[in-house]
TORTIVO-955832 format. One line per field, with one value per atom (N, C-alpha, C, CB): residue number from 1; atom name; residue in three letters; x, y, z. Coordinates in steps of 0.05 Angstrom, whole numbers. Glycine has a CB too. Layout:
BEGIN
num: (NUM_...)
atome: (CA_...)
residu: (ALA_...)
px: (X_...)
py: (Y_...)
pz: (Z_...)
REM end
This chain:
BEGIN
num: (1_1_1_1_2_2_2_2_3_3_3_3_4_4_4_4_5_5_5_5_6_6_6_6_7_7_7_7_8_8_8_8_9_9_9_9_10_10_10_10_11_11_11_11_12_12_12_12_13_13_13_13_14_14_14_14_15_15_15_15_16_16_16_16_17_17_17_17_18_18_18_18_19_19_19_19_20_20_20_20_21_21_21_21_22_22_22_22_23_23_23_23_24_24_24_24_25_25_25_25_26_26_26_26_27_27_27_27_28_28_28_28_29_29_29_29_30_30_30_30_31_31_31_31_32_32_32_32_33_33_33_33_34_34_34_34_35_35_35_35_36_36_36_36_37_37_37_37_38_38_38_38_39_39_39_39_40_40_40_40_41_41_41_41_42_42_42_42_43_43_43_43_44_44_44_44_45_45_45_45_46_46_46_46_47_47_47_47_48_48_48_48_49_49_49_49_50_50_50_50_51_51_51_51_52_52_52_52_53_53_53_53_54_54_54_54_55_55_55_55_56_56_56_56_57_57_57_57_58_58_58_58_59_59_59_59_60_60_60_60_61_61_61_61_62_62_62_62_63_63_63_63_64_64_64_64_65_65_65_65_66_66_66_66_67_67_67_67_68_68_68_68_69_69_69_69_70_70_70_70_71_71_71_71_72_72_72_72_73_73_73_73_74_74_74_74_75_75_75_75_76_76_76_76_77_77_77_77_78_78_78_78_79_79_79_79_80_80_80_80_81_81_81_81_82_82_82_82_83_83_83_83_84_84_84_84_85_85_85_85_86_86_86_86_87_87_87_87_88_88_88_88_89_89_89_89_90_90_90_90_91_91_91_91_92_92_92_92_93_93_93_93_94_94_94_94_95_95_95_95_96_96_96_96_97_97_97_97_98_98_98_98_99_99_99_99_100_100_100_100_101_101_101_101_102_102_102_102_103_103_103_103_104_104_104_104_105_105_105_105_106_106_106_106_107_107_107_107_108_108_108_108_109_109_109_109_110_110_110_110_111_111_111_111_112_112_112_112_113_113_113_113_114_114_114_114_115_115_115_115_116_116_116_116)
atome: (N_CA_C_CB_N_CA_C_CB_N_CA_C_CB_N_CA_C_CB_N_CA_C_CB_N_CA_C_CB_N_CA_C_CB_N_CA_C_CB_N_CA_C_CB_N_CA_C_CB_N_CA_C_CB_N_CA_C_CB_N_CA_C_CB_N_CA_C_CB_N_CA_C_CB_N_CA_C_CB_N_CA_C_CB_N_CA_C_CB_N_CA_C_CB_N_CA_C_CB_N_CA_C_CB_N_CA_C_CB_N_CA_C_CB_N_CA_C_CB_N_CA_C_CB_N_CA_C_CB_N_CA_C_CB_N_CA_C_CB_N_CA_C_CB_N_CA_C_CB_N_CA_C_CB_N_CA_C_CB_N_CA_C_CB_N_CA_C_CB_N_CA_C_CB_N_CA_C_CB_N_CA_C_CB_N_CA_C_CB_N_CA_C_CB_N_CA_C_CB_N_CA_C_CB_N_CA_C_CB_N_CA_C_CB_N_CA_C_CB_N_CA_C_CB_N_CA_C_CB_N_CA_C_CB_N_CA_C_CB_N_CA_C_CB_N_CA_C_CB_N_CA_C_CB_N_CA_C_CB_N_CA_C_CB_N_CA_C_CB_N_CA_C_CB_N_CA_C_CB_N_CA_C_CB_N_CA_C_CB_N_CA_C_CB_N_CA_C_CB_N_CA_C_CB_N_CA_C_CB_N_CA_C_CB_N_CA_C_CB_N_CA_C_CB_N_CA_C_CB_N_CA_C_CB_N_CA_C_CB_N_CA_C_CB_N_CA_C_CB_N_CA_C_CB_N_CA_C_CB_N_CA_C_CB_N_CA_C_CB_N_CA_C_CB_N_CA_C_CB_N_CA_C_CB_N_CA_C_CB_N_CA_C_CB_N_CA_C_CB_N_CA_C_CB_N_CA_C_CB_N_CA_C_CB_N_CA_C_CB_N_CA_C_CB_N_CA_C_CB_N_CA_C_CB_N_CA_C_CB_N_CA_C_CB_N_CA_C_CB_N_CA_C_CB_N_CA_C_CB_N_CA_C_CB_N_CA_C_CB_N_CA_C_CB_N_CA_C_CB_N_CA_C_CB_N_CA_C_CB_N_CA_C_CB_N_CA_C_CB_N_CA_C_CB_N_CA_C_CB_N_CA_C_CB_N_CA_C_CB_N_CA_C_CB_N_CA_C_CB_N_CA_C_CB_N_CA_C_CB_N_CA_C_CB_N_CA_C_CB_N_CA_C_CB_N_CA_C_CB_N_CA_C_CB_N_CA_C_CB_N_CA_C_CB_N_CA_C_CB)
residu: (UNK_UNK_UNK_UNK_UNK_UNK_UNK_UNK_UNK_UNK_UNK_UNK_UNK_UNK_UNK_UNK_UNK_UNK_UNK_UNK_UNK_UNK_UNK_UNK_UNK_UNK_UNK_UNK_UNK_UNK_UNK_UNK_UNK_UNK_UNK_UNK_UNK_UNK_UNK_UNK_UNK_UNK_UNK_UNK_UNK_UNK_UNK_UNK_UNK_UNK_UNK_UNK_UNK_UNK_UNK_UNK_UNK_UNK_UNK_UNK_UNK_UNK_UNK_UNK_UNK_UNK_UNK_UNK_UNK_UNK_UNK_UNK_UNK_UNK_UNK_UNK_UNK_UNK_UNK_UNK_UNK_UNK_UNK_UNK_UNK_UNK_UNK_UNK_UNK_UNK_UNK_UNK_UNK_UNK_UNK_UNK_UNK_UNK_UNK_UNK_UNK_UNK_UNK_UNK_UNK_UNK_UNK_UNK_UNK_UNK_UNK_UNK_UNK_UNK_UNK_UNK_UNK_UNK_UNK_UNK_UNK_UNK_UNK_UNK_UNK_UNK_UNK_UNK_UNK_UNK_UNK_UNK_UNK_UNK_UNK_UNK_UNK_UNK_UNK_UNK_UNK_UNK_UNK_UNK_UNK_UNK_UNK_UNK_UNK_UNK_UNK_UNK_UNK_UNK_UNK_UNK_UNK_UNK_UNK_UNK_UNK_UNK_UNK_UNK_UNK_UNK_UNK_UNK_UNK_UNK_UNK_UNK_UNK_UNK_UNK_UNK_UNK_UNK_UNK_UNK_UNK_UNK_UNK_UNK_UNK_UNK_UNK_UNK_UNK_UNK_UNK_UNK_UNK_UNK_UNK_UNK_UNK_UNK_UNK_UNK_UNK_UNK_UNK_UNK_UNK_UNK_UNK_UNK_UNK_UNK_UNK_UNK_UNK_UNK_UNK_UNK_UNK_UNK_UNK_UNK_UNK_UNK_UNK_UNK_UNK_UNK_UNK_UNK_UNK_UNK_UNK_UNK_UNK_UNK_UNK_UNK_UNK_UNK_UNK_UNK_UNK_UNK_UNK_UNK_UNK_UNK_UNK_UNK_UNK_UNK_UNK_UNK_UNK_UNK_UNK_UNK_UNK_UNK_UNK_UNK_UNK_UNK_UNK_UNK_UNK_UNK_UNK_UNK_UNK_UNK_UNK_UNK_UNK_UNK_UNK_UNK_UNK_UNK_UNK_UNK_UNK_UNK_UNK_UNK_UNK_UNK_UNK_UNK_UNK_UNK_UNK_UNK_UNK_UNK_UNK_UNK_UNK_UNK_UNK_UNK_UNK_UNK_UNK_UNK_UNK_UNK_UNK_UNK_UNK_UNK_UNK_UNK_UNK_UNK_UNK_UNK_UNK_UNK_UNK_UNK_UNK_UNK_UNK_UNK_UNK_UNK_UNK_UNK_UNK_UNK_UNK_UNK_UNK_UNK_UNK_UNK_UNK_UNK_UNK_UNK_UNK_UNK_UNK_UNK_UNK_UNK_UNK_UNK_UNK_UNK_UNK_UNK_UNK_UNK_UNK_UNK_UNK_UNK_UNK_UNK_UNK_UNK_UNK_UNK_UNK_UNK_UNK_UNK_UNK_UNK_UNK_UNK_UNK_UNK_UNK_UNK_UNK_UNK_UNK_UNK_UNK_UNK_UNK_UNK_UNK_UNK_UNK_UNK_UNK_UNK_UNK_UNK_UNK_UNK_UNK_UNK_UNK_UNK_UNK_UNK_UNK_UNK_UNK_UNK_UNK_UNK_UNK_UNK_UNK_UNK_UNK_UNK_UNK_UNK_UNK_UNK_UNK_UNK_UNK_UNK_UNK_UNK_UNK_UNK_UNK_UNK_UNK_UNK_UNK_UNK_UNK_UNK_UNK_UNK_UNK_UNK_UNK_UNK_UNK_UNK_UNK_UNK_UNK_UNK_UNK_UNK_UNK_UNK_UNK_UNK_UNK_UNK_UNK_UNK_UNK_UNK_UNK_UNK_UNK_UNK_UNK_UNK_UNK_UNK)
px: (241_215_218_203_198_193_173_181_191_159_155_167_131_127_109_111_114_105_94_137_64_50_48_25_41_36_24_60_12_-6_-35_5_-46_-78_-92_-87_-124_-132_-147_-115_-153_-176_-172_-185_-183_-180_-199_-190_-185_-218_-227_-207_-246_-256_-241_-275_-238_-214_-183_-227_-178_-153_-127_-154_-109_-95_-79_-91_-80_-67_-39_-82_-32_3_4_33_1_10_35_-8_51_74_81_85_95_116_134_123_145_166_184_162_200_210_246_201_254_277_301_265_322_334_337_365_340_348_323_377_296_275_271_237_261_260_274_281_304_316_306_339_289_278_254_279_236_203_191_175_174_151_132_142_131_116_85_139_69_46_26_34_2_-7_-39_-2_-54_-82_-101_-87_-125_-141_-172_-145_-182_-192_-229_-166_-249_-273_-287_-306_-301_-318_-330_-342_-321_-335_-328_-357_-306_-299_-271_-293_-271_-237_-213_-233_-195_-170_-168_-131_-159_-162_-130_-184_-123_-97_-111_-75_-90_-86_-63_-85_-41_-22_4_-17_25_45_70_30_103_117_134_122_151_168_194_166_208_243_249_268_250_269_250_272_231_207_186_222_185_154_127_149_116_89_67_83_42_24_-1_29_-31_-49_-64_-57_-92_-115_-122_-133_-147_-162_-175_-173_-188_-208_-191_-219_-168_-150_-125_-139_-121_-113_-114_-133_-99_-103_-112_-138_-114_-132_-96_-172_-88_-72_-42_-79_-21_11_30_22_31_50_79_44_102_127_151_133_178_201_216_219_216_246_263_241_291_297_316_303_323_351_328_381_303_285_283_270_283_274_241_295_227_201_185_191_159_137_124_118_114_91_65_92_45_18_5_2_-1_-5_-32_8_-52_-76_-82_-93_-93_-100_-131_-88_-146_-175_-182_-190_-183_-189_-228_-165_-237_-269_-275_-280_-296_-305_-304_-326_-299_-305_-282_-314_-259_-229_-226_-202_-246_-249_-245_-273_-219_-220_-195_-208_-184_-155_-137_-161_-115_-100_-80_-88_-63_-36_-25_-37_-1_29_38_57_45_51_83_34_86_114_105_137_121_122_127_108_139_158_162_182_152_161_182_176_169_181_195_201_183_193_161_211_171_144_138_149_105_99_92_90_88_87_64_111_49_41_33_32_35_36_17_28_9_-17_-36_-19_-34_-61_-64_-101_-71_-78_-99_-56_-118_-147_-142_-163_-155_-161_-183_-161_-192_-227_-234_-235_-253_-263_-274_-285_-272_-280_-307_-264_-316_-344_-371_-353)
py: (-172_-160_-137_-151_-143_-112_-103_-115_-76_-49_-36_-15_-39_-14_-3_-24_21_48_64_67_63_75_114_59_124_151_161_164_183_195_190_188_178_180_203_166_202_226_237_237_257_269_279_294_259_272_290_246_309_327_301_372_296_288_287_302_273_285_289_327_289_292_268_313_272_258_243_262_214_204_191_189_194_182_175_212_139_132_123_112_125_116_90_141_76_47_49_21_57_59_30_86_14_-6_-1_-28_-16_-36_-37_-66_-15_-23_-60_-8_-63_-81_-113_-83_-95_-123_-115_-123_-104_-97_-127_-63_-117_-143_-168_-145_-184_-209_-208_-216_-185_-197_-171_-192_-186_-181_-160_-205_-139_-112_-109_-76_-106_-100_-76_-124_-74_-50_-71_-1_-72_-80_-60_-106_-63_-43_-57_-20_-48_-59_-41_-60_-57_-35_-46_-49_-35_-42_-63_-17_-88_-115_-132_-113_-124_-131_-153_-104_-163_-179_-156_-204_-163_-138_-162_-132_-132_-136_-132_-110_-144_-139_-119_-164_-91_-71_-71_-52_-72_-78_-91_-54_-99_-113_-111_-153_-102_-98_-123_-72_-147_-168_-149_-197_-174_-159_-153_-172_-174_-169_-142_-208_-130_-105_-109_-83_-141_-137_-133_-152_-121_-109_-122_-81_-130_-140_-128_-154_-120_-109_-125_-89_-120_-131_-125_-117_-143_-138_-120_-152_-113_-95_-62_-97_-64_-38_-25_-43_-42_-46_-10_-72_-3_35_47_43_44_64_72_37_51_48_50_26_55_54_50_93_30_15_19_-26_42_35_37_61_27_29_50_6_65_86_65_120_51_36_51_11_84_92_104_124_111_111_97_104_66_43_54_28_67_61_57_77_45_32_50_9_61_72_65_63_71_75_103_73_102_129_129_132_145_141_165_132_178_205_200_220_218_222_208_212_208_187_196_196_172_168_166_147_169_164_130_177_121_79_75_52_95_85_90_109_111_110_83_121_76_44_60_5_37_36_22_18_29_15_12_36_-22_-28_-43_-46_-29_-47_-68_-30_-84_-117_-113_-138_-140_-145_-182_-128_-196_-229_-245_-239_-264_-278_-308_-261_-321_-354_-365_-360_-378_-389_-372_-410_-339_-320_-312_-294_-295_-277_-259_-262_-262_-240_-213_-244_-187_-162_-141_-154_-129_-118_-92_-130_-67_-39_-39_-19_-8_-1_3_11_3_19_53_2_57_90_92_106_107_115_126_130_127_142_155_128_175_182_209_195_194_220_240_213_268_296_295_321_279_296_289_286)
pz: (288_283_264_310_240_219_233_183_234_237_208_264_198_168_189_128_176_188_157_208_158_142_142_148_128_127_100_133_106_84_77_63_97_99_103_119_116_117_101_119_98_85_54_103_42_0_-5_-31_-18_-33_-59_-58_-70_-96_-118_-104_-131_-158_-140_-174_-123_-124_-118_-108_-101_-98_-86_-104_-84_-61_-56_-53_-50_-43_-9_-51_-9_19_17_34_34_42_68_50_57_79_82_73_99_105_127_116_122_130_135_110_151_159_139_161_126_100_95_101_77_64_61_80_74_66_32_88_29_-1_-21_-5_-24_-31_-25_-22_-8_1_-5_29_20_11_-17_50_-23_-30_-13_-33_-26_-11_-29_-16_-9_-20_-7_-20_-23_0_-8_-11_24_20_29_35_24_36_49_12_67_84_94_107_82_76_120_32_123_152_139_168_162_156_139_149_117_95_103_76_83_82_78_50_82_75_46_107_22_-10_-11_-32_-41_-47_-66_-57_-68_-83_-101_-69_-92_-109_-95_-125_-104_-86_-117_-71_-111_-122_-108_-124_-121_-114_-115_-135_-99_-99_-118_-92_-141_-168_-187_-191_-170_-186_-207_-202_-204_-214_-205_-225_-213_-201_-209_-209_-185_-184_-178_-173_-202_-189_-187_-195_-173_-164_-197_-136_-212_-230_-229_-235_-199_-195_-206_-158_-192_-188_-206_-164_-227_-249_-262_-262_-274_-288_-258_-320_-238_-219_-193_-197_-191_-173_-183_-162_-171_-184_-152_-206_-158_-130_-139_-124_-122_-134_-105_-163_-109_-88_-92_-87_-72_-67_-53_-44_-61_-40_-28_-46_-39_-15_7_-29_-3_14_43_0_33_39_51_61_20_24_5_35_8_-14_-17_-7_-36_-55_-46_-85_-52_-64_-82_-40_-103_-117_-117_-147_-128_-134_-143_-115_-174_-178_-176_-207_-185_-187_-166_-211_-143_-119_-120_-80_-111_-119_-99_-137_-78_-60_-54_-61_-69_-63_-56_-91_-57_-57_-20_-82_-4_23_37_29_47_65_83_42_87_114_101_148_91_65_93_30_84_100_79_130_95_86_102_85_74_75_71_45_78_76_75_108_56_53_39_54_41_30_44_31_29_28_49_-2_63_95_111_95_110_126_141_107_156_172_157_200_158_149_156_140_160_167_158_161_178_172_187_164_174_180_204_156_215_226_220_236_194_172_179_181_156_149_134_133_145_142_123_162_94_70_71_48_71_75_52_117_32_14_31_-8_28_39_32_28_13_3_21_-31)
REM end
């Protein structure tokens, strides 16, 4: 069993800045495919962005310039960046973990919430 363990939600001022964190299990990184989704009331959970083992990076069209998904792997943790955060960017973002005839994984979610 993967546990990711999210952090860094919580309350944005307008304009400013967000950095959530995944933290995982050393050595999934090398195998799956990490992603971060985000999840509106009522809504489907969205892909935001997702970095593969070998580090290529994948954004949503929607999220494309807005978002920067990256790996610390002595970390062994996942990124989410976000500057100028906008009130629409307010959801419950989770970390993914998945990979092709493995299990897939996913965080507890962390509440993002604009202040304004």
């Amino acid at each position: 069993q993967v546990h990711l363990v999210e952090s860094g939600g919580g309350l944005v001022q307008p304009g400013g800045s967000l950095r959530l964190s995944c933290a995982s299990p050393g050595s999934i990184f090398s195998i799956y495919t990490m992603g971060w989704y985000r999840q509106a009331p009522g809504k489907q959970r969205e892909l935001v962005a997702a970095v593969a083992s070998g580090g290529n990076t994948k954004y949503a069209d929607s999220e494309k310039g807005r978002f920067t998904i990256s790996i610390d792997n002595a970390k062994n943790t996942v990124y989410l960046q976000r500057n100028s955060l906008k009130p629409e960017d307010t959801d419950v973002y989770y970390c993914n973990a998945q990979q092709a005839f493995l299990p897939e994984y996913w965080g507890q979610g962390t509440q993002v919430t604009d202040s304004s």
